[in-house]
Backbone as CSV, one residue per row, in Angstrom:
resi,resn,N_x,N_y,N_z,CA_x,CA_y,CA_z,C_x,C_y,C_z
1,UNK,8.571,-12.155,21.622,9.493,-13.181,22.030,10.121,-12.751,23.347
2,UNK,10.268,-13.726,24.298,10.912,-13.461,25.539,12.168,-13.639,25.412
3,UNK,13.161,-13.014,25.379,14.687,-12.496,25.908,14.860,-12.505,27.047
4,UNK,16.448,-13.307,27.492,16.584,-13.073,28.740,17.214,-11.306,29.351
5,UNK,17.346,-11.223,30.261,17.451,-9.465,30.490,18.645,-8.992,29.329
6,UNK,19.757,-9.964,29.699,20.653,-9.593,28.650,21.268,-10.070,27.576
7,UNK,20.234,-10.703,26.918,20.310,-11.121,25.606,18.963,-10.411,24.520
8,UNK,18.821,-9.439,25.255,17.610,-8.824,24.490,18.220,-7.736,23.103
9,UNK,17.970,-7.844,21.815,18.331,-7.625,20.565,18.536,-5.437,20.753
10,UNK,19.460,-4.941,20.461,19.715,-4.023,20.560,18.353,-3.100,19.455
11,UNK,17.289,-2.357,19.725,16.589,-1.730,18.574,16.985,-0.457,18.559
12,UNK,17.393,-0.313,16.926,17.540,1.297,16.501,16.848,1.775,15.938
13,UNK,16.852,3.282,16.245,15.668,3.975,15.335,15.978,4.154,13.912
14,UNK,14.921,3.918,13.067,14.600,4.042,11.739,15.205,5.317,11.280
15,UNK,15.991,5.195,9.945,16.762,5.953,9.089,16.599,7.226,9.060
16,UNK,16.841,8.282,8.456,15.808,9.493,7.413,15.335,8.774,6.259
17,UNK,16.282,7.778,5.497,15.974,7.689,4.244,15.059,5.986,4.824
18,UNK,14.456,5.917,5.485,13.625,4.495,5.879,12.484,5.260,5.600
19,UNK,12.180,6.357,6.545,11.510,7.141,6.872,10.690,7.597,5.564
20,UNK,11.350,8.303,4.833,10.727,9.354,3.588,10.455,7.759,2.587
21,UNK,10.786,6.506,2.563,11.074,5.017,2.057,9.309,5.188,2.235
22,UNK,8.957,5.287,3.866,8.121,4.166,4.079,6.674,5.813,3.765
23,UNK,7.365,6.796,4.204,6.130,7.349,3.631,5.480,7.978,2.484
24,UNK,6.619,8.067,1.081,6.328,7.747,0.130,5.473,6.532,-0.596
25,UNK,5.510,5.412,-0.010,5.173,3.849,-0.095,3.795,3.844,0.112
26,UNK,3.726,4.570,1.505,2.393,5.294,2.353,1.638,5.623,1.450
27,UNK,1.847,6.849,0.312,1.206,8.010,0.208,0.724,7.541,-1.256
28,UNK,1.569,6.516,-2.221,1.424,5.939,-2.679,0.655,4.747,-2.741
29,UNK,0.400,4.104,-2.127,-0.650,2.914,-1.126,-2.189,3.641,-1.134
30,UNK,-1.693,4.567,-0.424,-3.119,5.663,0.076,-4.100,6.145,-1.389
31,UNK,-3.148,6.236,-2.297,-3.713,7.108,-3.590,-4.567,5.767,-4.275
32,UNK,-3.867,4.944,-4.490,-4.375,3.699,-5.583,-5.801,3.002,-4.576
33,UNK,-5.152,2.998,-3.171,-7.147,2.672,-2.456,-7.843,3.664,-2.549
34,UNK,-7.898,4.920,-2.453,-8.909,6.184,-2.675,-9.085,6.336,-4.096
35,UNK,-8.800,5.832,-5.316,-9.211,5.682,-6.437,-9.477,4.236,-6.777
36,UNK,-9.086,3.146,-6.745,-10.106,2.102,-6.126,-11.830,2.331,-6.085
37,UNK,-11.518,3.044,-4.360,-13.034,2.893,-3.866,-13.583,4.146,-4.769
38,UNK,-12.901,5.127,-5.187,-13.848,6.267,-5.536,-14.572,5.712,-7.562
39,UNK,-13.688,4.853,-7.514,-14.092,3.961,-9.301,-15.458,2.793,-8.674
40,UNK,-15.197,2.226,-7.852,-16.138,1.314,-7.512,-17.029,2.090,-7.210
41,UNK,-17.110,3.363,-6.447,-18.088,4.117,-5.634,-19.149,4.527,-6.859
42,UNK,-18.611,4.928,-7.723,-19.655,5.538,-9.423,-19.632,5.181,-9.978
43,UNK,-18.806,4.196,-9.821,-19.386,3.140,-11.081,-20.833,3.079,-11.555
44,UNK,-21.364,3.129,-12.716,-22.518,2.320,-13.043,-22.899,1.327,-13.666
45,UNK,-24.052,0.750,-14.174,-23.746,-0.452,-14.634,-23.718,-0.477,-16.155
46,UNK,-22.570,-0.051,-16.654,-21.818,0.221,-17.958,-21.371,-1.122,-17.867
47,UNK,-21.452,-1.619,-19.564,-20.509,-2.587,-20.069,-18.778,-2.334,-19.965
48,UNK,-18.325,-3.134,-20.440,-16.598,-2.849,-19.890,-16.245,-1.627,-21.095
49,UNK,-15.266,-1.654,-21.422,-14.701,-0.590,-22.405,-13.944,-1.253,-23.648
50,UNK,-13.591,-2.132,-22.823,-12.364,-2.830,-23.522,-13.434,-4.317,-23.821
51,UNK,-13.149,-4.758,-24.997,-13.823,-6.104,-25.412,-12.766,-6.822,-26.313
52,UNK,-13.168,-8.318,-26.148,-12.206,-9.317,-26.689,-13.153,-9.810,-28.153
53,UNK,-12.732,-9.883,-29.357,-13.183,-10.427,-29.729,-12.116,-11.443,-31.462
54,UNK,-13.115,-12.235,-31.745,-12.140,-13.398,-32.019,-12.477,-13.439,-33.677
55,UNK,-11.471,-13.593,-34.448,-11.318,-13.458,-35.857,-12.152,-14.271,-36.722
């Protein structure tokens, strides 16, 4: 967005506690896609585990 020279929005730097926020979030994020792809990756072609069945 264009601001005029001096109406441009003051930016501050991010917290400590934003910080350790966003890279916990990160590291967490990171774990559940690398087990994801590493379940899809070996998968074989096994039936499910879990089955529904009706009375």
């Amino acid at each position: 967005m264009n601001y005029p020279e001096n109406d441009r929005p003051e930016v501050t730097p991010r917290s400590l506690a934003e910080w350790i926020s966003f890279t916990i979030a990160s590291i967490i994020l990171s774990i559940v896609v690398v087990l994801v792809i590493y379940s899809w990756a070996t998968i074989q072609d096994k039936p499910p585990i879990l089955g529904v069945a009706q009375k």
